[in-house]
Structures are given as structure tokens and as C-alpha cells.
NUPA-560403 format. One record per atom (N, C-alpha, C, CB): atom name; residue number from 0; x, y, z; chain; residue in three letters. Coordinates in Angstrom, 2 decimals. Each point is the difference from the previous one (the first is absolute). Glycine has a CB too. Layout:
BEGIN
SITE, CA, NUM, X, Y, Z, A, ALA
...
//
This chain:
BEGIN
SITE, N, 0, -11.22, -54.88, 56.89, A, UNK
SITE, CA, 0, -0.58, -1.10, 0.70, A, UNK
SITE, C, 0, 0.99, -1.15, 0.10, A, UNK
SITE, CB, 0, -2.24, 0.71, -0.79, A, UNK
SITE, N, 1, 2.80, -0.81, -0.59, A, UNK
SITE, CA, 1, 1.25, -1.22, 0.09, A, UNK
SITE, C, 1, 1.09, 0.19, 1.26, A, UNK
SITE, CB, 1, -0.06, -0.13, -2.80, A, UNK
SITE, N, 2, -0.08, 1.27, 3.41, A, UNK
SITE, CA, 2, 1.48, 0.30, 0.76, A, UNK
SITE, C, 2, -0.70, 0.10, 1.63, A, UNK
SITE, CB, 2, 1.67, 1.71, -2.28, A, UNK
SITE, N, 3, -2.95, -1.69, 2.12, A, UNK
SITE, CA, 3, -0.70, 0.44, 0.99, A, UNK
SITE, C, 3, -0.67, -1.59, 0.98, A, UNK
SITE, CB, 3, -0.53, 2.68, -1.78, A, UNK
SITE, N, 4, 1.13, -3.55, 1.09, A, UNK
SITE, CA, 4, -0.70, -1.19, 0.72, A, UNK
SITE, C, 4, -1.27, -0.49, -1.00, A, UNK
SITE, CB, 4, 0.66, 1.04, 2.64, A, UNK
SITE, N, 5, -1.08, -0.25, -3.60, A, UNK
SITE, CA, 5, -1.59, -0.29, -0.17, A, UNK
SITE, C, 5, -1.24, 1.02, 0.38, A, UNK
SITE, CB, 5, 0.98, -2.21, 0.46, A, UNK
SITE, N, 6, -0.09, 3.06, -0.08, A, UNK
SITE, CA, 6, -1.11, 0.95, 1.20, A, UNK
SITE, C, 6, -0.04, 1.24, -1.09, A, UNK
SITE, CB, 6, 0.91, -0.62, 3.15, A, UNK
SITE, N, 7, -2.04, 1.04, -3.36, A, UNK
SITE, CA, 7, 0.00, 1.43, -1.19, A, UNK
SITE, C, 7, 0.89, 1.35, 0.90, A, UNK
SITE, CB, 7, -3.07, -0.65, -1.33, A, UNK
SITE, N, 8, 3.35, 1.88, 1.33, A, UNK
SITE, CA, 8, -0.22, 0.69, 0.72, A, UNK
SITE, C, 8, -0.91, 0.55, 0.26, A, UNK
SITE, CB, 8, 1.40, -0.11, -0.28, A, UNK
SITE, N, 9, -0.91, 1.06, 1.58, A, UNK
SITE, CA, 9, -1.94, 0.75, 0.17, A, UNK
SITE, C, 9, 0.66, 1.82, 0.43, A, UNK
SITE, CB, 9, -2.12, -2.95, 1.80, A, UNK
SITE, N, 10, 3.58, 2.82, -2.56, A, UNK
SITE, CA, 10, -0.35, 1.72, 0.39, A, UNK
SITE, C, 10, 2.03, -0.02, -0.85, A, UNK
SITE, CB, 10, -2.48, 0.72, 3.56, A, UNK
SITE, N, 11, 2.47, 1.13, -3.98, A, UNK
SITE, CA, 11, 1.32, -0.09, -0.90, A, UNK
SITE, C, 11, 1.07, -0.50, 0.69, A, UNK
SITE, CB, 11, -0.61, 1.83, -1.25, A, UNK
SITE, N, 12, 0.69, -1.96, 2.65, A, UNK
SITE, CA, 12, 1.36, 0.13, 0.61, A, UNK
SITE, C, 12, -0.13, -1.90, -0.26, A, UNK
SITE, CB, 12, 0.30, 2.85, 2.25, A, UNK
SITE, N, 13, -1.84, -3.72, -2.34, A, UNK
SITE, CA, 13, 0.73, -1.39, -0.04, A, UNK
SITE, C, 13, 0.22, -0.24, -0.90, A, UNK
SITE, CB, 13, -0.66, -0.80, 1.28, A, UNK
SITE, N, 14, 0.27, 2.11, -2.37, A, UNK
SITE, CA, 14, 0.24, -0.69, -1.59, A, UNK
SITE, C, 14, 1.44, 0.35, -0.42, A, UNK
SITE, CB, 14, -2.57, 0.35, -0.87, A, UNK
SITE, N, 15, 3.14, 0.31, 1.27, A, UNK
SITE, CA, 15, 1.27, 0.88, 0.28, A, UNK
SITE, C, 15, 0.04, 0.62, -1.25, A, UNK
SITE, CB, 15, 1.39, -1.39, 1.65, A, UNK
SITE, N, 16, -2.67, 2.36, -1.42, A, UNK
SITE, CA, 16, -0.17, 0.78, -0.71, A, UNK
SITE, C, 16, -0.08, 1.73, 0.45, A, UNK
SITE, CB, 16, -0.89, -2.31, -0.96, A, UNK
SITE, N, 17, 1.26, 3.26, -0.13, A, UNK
SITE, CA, 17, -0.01, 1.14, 1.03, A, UNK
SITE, C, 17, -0.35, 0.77, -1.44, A, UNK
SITE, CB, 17, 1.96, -0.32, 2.58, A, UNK
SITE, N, 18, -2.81, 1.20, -2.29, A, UNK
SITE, CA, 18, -0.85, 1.08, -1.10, A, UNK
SITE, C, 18, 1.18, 0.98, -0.04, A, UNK
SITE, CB, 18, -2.90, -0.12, 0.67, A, UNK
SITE, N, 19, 3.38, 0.40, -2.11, A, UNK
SITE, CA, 19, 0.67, 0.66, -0.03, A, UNK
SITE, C, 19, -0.02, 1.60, -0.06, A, UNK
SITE, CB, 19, 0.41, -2.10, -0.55, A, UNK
SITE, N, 20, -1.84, 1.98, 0.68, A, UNK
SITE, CA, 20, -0.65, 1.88, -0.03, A, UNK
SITE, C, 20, -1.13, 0.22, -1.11, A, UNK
SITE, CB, 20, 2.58, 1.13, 0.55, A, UNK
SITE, N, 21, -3.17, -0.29, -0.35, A, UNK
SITE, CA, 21, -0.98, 0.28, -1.16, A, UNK
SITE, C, 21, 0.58, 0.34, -1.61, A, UNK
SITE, CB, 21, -1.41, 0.94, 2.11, A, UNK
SITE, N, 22, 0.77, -1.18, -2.96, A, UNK
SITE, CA, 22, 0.32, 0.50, -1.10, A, UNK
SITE, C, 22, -1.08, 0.34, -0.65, A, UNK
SITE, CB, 22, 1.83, -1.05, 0.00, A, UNK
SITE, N, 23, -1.82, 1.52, -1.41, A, UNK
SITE, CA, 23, -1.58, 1.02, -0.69, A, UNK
SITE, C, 23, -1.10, -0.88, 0.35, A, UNK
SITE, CB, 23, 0.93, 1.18, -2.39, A, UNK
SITE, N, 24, -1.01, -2.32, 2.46, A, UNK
SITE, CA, 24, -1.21, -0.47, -0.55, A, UNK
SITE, C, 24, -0.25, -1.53, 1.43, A, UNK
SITE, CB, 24, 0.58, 0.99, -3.54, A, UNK
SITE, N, 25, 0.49, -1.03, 4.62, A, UNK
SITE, CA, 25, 0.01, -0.98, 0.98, A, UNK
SITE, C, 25, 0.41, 0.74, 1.39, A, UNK
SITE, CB, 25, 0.60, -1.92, -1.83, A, UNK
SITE, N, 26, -1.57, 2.12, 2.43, A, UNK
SITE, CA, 26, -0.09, 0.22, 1.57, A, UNK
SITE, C, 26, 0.47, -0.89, 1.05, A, UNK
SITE, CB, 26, -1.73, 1.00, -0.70, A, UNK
SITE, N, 27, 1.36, -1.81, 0.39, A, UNK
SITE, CA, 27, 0.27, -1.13, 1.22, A, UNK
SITE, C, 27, 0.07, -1.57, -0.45, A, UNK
SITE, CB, 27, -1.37, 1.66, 1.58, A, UNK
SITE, N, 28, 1.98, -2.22, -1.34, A, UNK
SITE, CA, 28, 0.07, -1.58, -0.27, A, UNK
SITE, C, 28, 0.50, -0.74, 1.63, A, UNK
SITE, CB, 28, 0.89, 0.38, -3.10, A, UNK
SITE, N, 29, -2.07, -1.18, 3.80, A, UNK
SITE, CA, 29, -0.18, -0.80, 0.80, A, UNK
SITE, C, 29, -0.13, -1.56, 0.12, A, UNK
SITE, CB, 29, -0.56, 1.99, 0.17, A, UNK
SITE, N, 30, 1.43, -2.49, 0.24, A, UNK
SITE, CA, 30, -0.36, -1.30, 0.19, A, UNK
SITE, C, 30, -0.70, -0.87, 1.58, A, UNK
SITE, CB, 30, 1.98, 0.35, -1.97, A, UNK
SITE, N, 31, -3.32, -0.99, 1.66, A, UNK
SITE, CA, 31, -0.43, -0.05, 0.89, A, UNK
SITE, C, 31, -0.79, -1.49, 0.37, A, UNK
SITE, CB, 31, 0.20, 2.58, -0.41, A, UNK
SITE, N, 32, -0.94, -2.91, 0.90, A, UNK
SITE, CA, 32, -0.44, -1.56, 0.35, A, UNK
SITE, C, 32, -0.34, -0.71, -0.97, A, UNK
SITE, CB, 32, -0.76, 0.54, 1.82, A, UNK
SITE, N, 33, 1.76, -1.94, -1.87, A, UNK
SITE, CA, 33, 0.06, -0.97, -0.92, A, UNK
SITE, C, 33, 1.03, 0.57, -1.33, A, UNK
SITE, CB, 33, -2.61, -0.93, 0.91, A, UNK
SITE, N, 34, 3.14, 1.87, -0.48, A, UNK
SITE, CA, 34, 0.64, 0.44, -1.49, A, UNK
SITE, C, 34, -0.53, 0.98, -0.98, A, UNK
SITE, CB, 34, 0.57, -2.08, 0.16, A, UNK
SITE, N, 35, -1.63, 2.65, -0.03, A, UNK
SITE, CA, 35, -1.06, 0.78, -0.55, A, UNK
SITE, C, 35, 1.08, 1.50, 0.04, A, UNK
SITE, CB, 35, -2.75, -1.55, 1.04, A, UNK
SITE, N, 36, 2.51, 1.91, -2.40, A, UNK
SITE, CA, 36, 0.80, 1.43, 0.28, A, UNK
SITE, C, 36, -1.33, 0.87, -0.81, A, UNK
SITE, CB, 36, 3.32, -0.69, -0.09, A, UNK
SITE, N, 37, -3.05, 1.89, 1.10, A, UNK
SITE, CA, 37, -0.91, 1.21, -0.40, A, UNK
SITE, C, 37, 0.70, 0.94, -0.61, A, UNK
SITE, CB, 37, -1.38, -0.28, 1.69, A, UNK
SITE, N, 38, 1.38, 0.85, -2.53, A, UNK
SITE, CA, 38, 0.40, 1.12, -0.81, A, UNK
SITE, C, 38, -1.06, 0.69, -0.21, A, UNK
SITE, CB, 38, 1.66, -0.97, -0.98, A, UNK
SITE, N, 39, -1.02, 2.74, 1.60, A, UNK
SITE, CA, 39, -0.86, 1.02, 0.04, A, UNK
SITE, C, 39, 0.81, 0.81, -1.15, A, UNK
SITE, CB, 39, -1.04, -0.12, 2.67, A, UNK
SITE, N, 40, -0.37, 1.13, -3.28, A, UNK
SITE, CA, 40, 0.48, 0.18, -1.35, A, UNK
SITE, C, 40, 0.26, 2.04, 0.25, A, UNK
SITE, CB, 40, -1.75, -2.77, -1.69, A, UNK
SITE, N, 41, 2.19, 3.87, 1.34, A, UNK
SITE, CA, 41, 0.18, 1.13, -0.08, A, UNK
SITE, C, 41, -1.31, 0.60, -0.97, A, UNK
SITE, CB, 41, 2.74, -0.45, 0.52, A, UNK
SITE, N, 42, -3.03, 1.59, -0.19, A, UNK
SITE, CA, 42, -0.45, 0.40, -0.65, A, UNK
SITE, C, 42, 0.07, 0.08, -1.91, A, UNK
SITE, CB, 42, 0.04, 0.64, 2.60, A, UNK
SITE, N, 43, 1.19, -0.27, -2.60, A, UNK
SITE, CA, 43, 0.25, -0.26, -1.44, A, UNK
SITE, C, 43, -0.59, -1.44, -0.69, A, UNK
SITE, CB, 43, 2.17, 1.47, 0.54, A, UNK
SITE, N, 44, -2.53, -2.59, 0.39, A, UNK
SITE, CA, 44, -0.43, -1.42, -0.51, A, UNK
SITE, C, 44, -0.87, -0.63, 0.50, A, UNK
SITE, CB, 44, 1.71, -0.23, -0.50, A, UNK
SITE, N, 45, -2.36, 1.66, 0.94, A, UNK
SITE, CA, 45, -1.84, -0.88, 0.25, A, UNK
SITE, C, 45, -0.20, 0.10, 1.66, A, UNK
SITE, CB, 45, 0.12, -2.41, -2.20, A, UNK
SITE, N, 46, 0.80, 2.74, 3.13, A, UNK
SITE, CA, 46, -0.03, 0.50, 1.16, A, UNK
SITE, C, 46, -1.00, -1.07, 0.32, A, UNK
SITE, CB, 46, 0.71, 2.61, -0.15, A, UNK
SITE, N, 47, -0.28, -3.86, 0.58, A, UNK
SITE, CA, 47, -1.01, -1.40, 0.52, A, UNK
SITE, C, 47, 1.40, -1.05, 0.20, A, UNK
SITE, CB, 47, -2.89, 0.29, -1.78, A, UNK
SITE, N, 48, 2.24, -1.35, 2.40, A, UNK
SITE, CA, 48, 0.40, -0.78, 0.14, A, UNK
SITE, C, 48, -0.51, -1.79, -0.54, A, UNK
SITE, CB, 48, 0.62, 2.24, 1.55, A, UNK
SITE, N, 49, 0.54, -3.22, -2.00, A, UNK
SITE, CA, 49, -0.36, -1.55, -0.05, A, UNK
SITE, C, 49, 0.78, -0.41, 0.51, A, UNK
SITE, CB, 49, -0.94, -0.32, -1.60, A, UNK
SITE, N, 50, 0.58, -1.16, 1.94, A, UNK
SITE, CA, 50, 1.03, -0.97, 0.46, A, UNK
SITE, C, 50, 0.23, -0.76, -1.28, A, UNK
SITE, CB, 50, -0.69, -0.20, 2.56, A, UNK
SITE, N, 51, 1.65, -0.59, -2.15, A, UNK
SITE, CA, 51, 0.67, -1.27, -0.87, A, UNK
SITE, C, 51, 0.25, -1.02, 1.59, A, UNK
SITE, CB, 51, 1.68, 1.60, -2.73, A, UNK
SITE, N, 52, -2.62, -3.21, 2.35, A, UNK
SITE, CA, 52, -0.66, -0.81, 0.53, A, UNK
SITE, C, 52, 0.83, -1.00, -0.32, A, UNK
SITE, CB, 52, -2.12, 0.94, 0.01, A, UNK
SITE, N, 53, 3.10, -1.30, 0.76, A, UNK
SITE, CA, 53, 0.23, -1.48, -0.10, A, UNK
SITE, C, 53, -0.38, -1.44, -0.21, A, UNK
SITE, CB, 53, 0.61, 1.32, 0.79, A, UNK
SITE, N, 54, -0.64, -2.14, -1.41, A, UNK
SITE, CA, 54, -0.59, -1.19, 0.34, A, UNK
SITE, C, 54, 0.84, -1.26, -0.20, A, UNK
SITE, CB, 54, -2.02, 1.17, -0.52, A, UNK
SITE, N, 55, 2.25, -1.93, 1.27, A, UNK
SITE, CA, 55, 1.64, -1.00, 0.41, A, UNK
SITE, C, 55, -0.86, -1.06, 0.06, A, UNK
SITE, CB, 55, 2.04, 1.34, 1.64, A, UNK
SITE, N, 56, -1.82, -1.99, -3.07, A, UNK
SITE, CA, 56, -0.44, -1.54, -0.41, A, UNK
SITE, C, 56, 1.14, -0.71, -0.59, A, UNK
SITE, CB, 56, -2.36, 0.64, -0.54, A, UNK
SITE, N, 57, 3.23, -1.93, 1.01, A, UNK
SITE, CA, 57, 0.85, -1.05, -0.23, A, UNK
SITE, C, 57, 1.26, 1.13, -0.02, A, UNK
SITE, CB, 57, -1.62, -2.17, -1.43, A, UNK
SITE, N, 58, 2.23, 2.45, 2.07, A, UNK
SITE, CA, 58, 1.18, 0.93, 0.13, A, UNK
SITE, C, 58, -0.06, 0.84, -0.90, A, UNK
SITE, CB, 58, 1.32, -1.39, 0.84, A, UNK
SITE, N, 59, -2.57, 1.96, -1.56, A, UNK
SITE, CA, 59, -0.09, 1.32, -0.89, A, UNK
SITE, C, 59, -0.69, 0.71, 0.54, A, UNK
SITE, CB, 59, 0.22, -0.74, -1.84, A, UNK
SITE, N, 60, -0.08, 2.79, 1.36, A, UNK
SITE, CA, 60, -0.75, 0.57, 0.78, A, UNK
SITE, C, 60, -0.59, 0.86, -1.92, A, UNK
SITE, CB, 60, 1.50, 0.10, 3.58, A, UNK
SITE, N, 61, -2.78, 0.06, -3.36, A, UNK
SITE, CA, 61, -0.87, 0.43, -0.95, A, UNK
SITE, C, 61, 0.05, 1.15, 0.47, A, UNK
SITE, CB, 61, -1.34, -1.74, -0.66, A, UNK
SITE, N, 62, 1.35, 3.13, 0.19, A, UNK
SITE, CA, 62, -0.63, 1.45, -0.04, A, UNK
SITE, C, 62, -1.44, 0.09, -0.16, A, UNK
SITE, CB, 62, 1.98, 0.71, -0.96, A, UNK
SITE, N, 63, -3.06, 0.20, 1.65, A, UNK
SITE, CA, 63, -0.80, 0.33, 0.10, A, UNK
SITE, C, 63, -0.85, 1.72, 0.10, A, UNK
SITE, CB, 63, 0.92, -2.46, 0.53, A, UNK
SITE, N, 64, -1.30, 3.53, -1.52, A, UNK
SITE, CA, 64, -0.30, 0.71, 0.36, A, UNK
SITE, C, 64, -1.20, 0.62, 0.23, A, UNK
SITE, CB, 64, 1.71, -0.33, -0.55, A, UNK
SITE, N, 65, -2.25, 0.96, 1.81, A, UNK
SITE, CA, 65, -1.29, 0.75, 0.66, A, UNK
SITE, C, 65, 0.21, 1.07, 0.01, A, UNK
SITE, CB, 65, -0.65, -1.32, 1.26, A, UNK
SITE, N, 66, -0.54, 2.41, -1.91, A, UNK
SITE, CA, 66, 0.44, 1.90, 0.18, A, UNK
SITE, C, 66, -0.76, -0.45, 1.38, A, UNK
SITE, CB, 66, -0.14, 2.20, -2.74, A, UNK
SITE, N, 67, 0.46, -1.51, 3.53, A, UNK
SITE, CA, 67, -0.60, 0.96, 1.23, A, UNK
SITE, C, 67, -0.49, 1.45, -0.61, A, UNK
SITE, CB, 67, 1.80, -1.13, 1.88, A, UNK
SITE, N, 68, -0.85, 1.92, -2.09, A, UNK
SITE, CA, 68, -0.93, 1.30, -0.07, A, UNK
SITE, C, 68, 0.60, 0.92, -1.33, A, UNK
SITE, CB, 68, -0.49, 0.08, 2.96, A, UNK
SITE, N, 69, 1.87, -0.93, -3.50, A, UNK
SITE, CA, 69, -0.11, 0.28, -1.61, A, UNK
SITE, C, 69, -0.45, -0.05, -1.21, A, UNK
SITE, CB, 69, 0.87, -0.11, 0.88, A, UNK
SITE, N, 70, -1.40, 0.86, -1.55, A, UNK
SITE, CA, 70, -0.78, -0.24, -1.32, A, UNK
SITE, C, 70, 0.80, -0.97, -0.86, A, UNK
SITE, CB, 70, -1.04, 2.37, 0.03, A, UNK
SITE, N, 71, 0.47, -3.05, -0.45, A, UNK
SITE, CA, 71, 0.67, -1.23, -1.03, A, UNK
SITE, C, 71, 0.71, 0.64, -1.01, A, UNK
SITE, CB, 71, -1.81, -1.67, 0.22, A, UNK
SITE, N, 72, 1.36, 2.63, -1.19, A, UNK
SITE, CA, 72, 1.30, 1.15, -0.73, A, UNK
SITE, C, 72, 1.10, -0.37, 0.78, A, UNK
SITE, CB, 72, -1.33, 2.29, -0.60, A, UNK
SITE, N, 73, 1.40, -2.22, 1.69, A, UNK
SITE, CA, 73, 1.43, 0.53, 0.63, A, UNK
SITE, C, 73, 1.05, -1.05, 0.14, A, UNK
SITE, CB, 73, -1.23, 1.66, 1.34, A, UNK
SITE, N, 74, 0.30, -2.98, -0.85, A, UNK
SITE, CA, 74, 0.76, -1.17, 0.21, A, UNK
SITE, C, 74, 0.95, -0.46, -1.47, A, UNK
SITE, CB, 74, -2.10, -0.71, 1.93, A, UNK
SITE, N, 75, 3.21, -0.39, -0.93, A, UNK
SITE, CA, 75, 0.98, -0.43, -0.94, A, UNK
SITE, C, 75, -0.63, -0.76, -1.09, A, UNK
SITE, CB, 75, 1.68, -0.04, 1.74, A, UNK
SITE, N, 76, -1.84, -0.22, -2.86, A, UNK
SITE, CA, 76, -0.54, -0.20, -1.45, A, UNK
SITE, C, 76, -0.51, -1.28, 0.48, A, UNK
SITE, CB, 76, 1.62, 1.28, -1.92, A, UNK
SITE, N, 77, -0.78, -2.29, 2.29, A, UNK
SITE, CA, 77, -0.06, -1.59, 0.13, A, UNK
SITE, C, 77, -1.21, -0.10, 1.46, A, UNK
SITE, CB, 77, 3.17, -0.72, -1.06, A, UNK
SITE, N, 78, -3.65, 1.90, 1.68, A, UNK
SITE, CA, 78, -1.14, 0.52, 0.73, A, UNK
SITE, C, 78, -1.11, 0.65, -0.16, A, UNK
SITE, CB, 78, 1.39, -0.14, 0.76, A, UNK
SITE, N, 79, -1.65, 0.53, -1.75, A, UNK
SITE, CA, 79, -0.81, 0.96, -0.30, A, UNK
SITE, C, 79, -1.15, -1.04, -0.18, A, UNK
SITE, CB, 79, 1.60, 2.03, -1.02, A, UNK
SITE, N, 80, -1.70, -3.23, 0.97, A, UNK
SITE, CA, 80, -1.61, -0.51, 0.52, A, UNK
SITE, C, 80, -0.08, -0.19, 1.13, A, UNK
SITE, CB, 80, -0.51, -1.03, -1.59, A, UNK
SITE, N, 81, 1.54, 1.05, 2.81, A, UNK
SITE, CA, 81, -0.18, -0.63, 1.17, A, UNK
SITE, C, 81, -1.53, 0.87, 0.78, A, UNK
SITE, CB, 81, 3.13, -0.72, 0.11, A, UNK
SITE, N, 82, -3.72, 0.38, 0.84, A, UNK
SITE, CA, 82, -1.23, 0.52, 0.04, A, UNK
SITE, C, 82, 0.61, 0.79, 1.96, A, UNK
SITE, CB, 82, -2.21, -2.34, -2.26, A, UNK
//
């Protein structure tokens, strides 16, 4: 965001970001409106998906996590209450 004007991105190519391929337990990692990235999970790790939720208060950005369709087991530890 610091390099970006202020503006979050809304997809990998503005984050200049590029998925480097699957591995055991990560399918997909997307970045998408407002900065919101989705990470889809492999079978080996719960075969679902969450985001991680930005939130940009006084030039800081807070982490936020929501399962969509992963069981909380699966999510990253510092997630496993997100609802």
C-alpha cells in the first residue's frame, strides 16, 4: 500500500505477487478486493478455503481471519476462532 499511493491491491499482478505453485497442504493463494487474500487449502489440509481481511487504520494494516469452507482444525493456529 506504501508504494501503491495508499490504494490496497485488488489482484496478484498489483500486489506483485505471483503463486509460486502448489505445495502439500496450499492450492492456491489469491489476492483480491481491498487487499483480501484467499488461500485455498489441498486436500491433505482440510480441502476448503479462508481469507485473511485487511483493515487500514492510521497508516497500519491489522490481519483478519474468516473460514469460508475450511474446518477450523485446519486453519492457521492464530485462526482457529475466526468464524
Amino acid at each position: 500500500m506504501i508504494t501503491n499511493g495508499g490504494v490496497p491491491p485488488n489482484s496478484n499482478e498489483a500486489a506483485g505477487y505471483q503463486f509460486p505453485g502448489p505445495t502439500d497442504n496450499v492450492q492456491d493463494v489469491a489476492i483480491g478486493a481491498t487487499g483480501m487474500i484467499t488461500v485455498t487449502t489441498t486436500k491433505n489440509a482440510g480441502n476448503g478455503t479462508f481469507v485473511m481481511v485487511p483493515t487500514y487504520q492510521n497508516g497500519q494494516i491489522t490481519w483478519g481471519c474468516h473460514r469460508l469452507s475450511l474446518q477450523a482444525r485446519y486453519m492457521p493456529e492464530n485462526c482457529r476462532s475466526a468464524k
